[in-house]
C-alpha positions as CSV (number, residue, x, y, z in Angstrom):
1,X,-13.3,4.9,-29.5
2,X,-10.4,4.1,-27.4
3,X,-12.3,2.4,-24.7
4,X,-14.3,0.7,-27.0
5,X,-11.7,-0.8,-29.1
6,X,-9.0,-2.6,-26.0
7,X,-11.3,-5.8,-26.1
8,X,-9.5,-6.0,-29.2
9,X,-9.3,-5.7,-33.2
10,X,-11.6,-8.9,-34.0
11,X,-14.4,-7.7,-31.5
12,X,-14.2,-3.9,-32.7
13,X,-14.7,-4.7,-36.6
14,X,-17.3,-7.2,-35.1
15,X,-19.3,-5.0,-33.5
16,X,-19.1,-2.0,-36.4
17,X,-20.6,-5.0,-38.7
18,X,-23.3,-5.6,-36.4
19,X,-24.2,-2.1,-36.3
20,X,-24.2,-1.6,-39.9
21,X,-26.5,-4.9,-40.1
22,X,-28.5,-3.1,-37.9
23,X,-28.4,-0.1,-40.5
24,X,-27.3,1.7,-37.2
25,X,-24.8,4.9,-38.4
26,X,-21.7,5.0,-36.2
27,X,-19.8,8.4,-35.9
28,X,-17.3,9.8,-33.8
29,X,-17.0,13.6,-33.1
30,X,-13.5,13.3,-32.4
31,X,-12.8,10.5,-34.9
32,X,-14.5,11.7,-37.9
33,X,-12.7,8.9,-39.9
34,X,-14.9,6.5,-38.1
35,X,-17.8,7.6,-39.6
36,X,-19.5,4.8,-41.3
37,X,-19.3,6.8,-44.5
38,X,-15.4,6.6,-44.6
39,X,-14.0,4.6,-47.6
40,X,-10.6,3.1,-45.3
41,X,-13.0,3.2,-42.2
42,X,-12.4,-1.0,-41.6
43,X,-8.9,-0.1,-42.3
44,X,-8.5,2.8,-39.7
45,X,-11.0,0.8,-37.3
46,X,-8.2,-2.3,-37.1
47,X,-5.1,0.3,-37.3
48,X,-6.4,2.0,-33.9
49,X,-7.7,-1.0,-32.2
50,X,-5.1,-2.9,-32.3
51,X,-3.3,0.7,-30.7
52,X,-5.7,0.5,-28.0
53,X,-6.0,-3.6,-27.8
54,X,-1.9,-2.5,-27.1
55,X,-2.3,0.5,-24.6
56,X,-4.7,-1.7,-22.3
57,X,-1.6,-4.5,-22.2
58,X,1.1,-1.6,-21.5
59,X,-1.7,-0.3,-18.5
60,X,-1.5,-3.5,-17.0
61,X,1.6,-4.0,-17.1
62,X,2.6,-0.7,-15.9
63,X,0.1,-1.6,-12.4
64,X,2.1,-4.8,-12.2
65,X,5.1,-2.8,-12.3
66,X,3.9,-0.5,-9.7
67,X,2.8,-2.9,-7.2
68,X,5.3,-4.9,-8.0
69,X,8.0,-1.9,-7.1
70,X,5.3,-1.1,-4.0
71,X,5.8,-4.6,-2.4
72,X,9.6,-4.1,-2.9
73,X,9.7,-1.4,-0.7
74,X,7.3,-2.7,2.1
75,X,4.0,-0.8,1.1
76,X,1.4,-3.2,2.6
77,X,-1.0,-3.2,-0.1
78,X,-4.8,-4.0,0.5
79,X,-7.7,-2.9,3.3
80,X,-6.4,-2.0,7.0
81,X,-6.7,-5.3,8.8
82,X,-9.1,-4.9,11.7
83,X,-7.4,-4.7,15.4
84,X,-8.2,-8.0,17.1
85,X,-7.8,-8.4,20.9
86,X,-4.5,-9.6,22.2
87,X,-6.5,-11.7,24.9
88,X,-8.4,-13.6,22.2
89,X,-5.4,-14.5,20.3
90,X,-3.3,-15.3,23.5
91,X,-6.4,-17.6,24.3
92,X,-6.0,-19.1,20.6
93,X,-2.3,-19.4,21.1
94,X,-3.2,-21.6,24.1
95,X,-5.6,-23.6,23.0
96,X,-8.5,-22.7,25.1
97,X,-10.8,-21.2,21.9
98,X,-11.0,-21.9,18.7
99,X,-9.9,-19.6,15.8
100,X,-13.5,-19.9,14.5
101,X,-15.0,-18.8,17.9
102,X,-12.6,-16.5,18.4
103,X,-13.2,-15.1,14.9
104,X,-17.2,-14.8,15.1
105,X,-16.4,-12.9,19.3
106,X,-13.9,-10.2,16.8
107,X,-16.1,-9.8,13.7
108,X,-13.3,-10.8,11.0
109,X,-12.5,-13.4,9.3
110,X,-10.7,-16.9,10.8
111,X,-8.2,-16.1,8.4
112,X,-7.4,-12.7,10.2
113,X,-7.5,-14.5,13.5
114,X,-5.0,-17.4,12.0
115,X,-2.4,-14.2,10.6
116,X,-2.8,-13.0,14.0
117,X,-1.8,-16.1,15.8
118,X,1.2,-16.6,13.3
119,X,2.2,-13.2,13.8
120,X,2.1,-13.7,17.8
121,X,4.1,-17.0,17.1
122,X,6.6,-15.7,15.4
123,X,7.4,-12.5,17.8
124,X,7.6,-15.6,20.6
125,X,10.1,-18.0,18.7
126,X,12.0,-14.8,17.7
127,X,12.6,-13.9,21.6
């Protein structure tokens, strides 16, 4: 019920009225209150979806958090970038391919091979 009810309070009751348009029964092992039968049923129903409409929010905003925190402490986040060949970005560097060739030779993406390139850049400014 839980699950069903984070898309929120209007689209819950919504969907119960459906069913019982639809002279569809709804019950609930675990939530016996649920059961179509129950007199404060649309009551209850709005109670605990707006209680799950709020525990989605807090779950989002608890992965925020943690990524958030994650980034703080230098956790790349994300895929493994593939290894590209030195050579091919020193011939990048120097003008002599081009980041798209030099992307289709490595199989990844001419973003990749433009990081790459920034990276190697960078290391040579720095020195």
């Amino acid at each position: 019920m839980d699950r069903w009810a984070r898309g929120g309070v209007a689209e819950t009751l919504t969907s119960i009225e459906e069913l019982d348009r639809s002279n569809v029964r709804f019950a609930s092992l675990r939530e016996p209150w649920a059961d179509t039968d129950s007199p404060v049923r649309d009551l209850l129903l709005a109670v605990f979806g707006w209680v799950a409409q709020q525990e989605r929010r807090r779950i989002s905003e608890r992965t925020r958090a943690g990524l958030d925190a994650a980034r703080r402490r230098g956790v790349r986040l994300g895929r493994r970038p593939k290894d590209v060949d030195a050579e091919l970005i020193d011939q990048v560097v120097a003008g002599h391919t081009s980041v798209r060739k030099a992307a289709a030779e490595a199989g990844v993406s001419r973003d990749a091979i433009r990081r790459r390139v920034r990276e190697v850049q960078a290391v040579a400014q720095a020195q």
